[in-house]
DOFILUM-845185 format. One record per residue: residue number from 1; x, y, z of N, C-alpha, C in turn; residue in one letter. Coordinates in nm, 3 decimals. Example, Ala and Ser with C-alpha at 12.3 -4.5 7.8 and 13.67 -1.06 7.14 Angstrom:
REM DOFILUM-845185
> 1,1.319,-0.569,0.780,1.230,-0.450,0.780,1.320,-0.330,0.780,a
> 2,1.285,-0.225,0.708,1.367,-0.106,0.714,1.290,0.003,0.787,s
This chain:
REM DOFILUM-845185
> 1,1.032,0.593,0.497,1.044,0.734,0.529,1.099,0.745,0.669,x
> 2,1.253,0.818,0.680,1.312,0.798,0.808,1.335,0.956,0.840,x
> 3,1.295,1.036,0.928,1.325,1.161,0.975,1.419,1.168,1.091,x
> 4,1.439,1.051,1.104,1.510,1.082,1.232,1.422,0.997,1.349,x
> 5,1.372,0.937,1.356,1.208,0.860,1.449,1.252,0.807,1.498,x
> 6,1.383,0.713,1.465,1.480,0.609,1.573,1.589,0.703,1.713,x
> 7,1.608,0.856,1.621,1.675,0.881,1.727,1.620,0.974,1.844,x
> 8,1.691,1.023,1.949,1.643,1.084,2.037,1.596,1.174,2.025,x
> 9,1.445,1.199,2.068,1.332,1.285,2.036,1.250,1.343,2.181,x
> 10,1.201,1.509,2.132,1.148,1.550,2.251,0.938,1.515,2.209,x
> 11,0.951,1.523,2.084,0.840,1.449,2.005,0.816,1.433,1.857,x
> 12,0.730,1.284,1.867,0.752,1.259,1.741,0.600,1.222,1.699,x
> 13,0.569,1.264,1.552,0.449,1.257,1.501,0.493,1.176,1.327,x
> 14,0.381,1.080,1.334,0.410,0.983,1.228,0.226,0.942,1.191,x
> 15,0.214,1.004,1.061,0.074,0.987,1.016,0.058,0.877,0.865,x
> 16,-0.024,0.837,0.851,-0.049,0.754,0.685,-0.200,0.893,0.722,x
> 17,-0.159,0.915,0.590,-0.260,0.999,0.577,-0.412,0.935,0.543,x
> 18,-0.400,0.859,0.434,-0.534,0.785,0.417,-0.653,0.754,0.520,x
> 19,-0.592,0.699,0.610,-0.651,0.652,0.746,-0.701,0.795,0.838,x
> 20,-0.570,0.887,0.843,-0.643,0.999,0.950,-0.722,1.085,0.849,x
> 21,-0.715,1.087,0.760,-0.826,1.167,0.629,-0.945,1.105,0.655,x
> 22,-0.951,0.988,0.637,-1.082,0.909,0.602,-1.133,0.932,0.782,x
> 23,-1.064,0.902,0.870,-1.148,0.963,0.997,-1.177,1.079,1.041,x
> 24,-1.089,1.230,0.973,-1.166,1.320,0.972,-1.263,1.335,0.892,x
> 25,-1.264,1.260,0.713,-1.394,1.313,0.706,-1.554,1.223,0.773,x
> 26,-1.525,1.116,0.843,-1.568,1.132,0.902,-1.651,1.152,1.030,x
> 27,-1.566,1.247,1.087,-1.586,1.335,1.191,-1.636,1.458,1.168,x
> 28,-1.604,1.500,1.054,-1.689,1.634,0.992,-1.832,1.562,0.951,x
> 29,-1.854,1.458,0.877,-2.004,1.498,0.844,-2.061,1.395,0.973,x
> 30,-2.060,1.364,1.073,-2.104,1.357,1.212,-2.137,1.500,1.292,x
> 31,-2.006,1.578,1.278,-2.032,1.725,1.311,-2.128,1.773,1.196,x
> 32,-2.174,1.775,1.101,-2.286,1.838,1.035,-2.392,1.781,1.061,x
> 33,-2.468,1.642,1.081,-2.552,1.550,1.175,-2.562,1.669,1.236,x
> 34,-2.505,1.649,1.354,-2.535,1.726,1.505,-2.572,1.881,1.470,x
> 35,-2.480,1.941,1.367,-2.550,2.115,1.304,-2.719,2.038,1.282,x
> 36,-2.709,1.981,1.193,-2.856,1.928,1.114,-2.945,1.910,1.225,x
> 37,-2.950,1.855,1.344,-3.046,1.808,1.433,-3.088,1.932,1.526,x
> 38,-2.966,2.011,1.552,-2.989,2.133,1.619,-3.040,2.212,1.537,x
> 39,-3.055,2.260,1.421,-3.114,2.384,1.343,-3.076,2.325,1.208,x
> 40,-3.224,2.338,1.100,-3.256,2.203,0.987,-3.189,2.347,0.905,x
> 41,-3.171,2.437,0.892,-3.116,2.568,0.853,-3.018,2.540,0.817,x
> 42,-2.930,2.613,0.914,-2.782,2.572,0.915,-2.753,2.477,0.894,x
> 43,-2.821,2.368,0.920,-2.761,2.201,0.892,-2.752,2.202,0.737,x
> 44,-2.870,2.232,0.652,-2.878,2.246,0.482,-2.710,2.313,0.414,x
> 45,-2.714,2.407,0.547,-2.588,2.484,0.440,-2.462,2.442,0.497,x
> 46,-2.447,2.369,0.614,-2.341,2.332,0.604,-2.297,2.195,0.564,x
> 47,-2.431,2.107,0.533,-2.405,2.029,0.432,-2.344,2.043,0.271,x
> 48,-2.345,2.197,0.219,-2.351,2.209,0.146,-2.168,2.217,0.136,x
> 49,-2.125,2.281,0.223,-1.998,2.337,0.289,-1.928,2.235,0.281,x
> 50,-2.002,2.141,0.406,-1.881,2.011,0.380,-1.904,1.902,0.260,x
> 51,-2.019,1.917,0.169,-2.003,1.834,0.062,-1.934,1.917,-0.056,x
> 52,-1.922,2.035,-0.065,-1.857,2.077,-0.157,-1.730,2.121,-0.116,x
> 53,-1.700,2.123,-0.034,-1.552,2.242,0.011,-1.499,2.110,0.074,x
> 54,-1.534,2.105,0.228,-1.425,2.045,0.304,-1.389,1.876,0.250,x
> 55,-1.508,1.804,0.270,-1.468,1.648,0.168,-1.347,1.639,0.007,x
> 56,-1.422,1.754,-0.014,-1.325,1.757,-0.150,-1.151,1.765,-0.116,x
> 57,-1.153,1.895,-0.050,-1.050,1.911,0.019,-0.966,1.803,0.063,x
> 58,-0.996,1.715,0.138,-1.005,1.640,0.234,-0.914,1.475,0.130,x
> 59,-1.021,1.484,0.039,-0.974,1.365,-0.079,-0.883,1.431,-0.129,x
> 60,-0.817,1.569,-0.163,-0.697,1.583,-0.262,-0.597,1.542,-0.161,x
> 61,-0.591,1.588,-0.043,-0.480,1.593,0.046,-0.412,1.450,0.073,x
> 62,-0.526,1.332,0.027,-0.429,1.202,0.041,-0.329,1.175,-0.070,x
> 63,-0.303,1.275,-0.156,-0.202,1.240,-0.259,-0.072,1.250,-0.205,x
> 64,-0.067,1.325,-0.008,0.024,1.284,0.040,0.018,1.138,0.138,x
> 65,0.078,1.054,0.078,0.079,0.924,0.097,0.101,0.919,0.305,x
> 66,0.190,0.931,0.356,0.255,0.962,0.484,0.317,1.098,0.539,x
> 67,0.323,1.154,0.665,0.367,1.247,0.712,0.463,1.210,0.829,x
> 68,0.581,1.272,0.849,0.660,1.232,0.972,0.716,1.366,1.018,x
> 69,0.737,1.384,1.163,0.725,1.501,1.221,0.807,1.434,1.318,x
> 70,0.932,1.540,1.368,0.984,1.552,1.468,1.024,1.645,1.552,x
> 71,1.066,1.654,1.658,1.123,1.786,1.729,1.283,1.740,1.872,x
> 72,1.371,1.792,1.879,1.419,1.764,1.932,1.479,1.903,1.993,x
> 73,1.569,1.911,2.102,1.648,2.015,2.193,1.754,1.961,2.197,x
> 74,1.859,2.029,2.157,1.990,2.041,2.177,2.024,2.078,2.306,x
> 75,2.004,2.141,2.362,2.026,2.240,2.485,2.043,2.352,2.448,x
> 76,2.105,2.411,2.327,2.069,2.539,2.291,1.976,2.555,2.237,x
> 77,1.936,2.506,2.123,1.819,2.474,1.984,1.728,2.392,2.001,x
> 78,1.597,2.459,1.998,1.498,2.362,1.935,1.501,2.360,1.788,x
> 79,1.519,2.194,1.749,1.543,2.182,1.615,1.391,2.095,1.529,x
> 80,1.323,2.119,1.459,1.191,2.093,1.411,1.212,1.997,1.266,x
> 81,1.210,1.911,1.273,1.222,1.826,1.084,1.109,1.770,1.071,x
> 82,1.050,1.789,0.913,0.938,1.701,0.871,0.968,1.647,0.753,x
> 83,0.906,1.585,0.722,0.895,1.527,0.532,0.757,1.419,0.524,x
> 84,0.745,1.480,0.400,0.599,1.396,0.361,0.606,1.325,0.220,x
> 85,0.568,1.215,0.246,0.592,1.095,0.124,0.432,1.141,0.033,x
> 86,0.480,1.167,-0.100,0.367,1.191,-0.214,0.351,1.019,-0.266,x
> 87,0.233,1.034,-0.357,0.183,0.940,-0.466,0.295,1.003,-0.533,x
> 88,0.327,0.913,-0.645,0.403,0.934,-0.814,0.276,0.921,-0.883,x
């Protein structure tokens, strides 16, 4: 997957999704820990939140395999390209 990453760039962003998925989720249920220890309340329901909503979420989104992100300046134009590699 080539966006352009070799050439001259004002920035460039290049993800495998698997890897930064699997460390946000978890970083979210660490952040529900810390809800849970501060108030056993809120901690119940937002366990509930991130075991039903955000994790789920979280696992469909690796069916994009990689993400690549660039940005560059012309001197007139800021010009923005992405593309994201799926599973087949």
């Amino acid at each position: 997957m080539n966006v352009g990453l070799t050439e001259p760039n004002n920035l460039i962003i290049f993800s495998r999704n698997a890897e930064l998925l699997d460390g946000l989720k978890e970083l979210v249920s660490w952040a529900g820990t810390i809800v849970a220890i501060r108030d056993a309340r809120a901690g119940a329901k937002s366990k509930v939140l991130i075991d039903q909503v955000v994790l789920p979420v979280l696992d469909g989104l690796k069916m994009n395999v990689a993400a690549g992100f660039r940005e560059f300046n012309t001197g007139r134009e800021l010009i923005m390209e992405s593309a994201v590699l799926r599973e087949k």
